[in-house]
C-alpha positions in Angstrom: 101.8 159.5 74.1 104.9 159.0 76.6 106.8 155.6 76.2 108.2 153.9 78.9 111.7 154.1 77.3 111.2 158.4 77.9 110.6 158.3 81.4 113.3 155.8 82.0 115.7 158.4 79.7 114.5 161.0 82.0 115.2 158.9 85.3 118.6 157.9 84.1 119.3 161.3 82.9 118.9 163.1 85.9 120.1 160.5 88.5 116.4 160.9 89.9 113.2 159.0 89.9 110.3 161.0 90.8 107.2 159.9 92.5 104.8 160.8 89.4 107.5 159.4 86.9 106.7 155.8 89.2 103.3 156.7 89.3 103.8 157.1 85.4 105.6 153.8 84.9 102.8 152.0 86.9 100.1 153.5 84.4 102.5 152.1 81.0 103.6 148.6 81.9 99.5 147.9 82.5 99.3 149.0 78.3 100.7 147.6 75.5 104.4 148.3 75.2 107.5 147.1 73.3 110.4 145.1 73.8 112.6 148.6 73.6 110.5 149.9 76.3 110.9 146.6 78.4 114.7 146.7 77.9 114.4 150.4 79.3 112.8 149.5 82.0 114.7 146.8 82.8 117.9 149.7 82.7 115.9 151.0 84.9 116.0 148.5 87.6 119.4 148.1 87.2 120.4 151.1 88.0 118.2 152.0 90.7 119.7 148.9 92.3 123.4 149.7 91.5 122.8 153.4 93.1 122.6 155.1 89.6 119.3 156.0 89.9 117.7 157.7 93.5 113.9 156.7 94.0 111.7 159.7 95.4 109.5 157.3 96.8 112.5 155.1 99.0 114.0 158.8 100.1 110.4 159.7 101.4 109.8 157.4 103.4 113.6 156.7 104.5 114.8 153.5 102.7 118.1 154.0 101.0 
C-alpha cells in the first residue's frame, strides 16, 4: 500500500505534482495515516507554496 510520505518523496523529488498523485493524496489523508506521513505532507505544502513544488492541477487551469 502507498503512504502518503511516498507520494510526497516523489513530488518533491521531481519538482512536480501530478494530477493523479493529488487525486492520490486526496484518497490517503481520508485513511488512517501517521504522524511521519502528516509531517510529509505538511513538506509538501510548504514547498508547493515556496515554488519548490509545481502543481499539475494550478498549471492546467492557469494559476501560478
Amino acid at each position: 500500500m502507498t503512504r502518503i510520505r511516498d507520494v510526497v518523496q516523489q513530488a518533491i523529488t521531481t519538482g512536480y505534482l501530478t494530477v493523479d498523485a493529488e487525486n492520490q493524496l486526496r484518497r490517503l489523508l481520508t485513511t488512517h495515516y501517521d504522524l511521519d506521513d502528516l509531517n510529509a505532507f505538511m513538506s509538501l505544502q510548504e514547498a508547493a507554496m515556496n515554488g519548490r513544488v509545481k502543481q499539475e492541477s494550478r498549471e492546467r487551469c492557469g494559476i501560478k
